[in-house]
N, C-alpha and C positions, 0 to 999 in steps of 0.2 A: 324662135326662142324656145330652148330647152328648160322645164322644168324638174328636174332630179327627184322631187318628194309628189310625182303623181302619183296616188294611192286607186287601186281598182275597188269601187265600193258593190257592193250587194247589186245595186241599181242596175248597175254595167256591167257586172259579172252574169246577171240573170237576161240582159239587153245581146251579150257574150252569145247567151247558149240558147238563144231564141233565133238570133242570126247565122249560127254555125248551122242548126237545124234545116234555114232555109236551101243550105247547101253553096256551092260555089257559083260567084257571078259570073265565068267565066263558061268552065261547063257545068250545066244546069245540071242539080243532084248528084254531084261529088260531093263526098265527104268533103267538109271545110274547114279550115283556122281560121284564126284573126290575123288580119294584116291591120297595122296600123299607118294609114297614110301619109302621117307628116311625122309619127314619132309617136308615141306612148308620152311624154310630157312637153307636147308640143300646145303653142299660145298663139295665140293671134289677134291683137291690139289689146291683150292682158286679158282675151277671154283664152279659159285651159279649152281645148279643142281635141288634143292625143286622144283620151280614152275613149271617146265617142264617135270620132273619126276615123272609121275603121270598115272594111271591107271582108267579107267571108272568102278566102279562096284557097283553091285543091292544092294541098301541100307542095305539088307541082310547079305549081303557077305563084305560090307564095315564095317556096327557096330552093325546090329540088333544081326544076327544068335550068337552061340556060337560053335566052335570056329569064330571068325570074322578077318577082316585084319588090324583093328587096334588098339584092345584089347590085341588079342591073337594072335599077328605076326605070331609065329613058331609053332602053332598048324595049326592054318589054311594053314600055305603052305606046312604043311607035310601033310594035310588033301587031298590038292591038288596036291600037284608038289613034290612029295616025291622024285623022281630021280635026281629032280634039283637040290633036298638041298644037295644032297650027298657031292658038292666040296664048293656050296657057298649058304650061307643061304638066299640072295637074287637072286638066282640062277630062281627062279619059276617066278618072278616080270619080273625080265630082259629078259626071255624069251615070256614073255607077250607082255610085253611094245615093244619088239623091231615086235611084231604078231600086233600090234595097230598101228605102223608107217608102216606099209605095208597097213594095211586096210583102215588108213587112205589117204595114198597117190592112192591107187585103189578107192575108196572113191569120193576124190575132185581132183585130177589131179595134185597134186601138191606136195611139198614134208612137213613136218612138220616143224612149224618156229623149227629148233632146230640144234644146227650149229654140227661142226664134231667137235670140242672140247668138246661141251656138251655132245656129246655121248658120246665120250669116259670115260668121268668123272662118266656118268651114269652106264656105262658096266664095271666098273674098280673098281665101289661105293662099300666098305666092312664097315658095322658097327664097 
């Protein structure tokens, strides 16, 4: 479920450029954007998930390349994470994303603004 009025606050714009810092999960130390994995005002059982749910990756692998992660979702993660997809098609992301809040907490010493309902919303997230 799409939310239309998700607003990007300070929190997650600063969470933004701490993660783009750590470079792309894809290849290590590319420059990075934000990919958002299920949406920028995506919910999941009415927790908001979009702004926080999000993956740094080389502008390549976000929308240039073909297959890419936001064109061509299910190509590029069976391109990538074909083992993942096996039980959940967002199976490849989640195991990323949950490889980026370790890096980022080894990172900066601290833990990601992102609460233990959000996770769970995130690691439970099925289109």
């Amino acid at each position: 479920m799409q939310n239309k009025k998700a607003k990007t606050t300070a929190e997650v714009s600063r969470f933004y450029d701490r993660i783009t810092a750590l470079g792309c999960m894809i290849h290590s130390g590319a420059q990075a954007e934000i990919h958002h994995i299920a949406g920028h005002g995506a919910k999941h059982n009415k927790v908001l998930i979009g702004p926080k749910f999000v993956l740094p990756l080389s502008p390549e692998e976000h929308r240039l390349n073909t297959p890419n992660a936001t064109h061509q979702h299910r190509q590029w993660c069976d391109k990538w994470g074909r083992v993942f997809m096996r039980y959940d098609p967002y199976g490849f992301e989640k195991a990323l994303f949950v490889r980026l809040l370790i890096d980022y907490w080894l990172e900066y010493g601290e833990a990601p603004p992102i609460s233990a309902m959000e996770f769970l919303a995130m690691m439970t997230y099925r289109k």
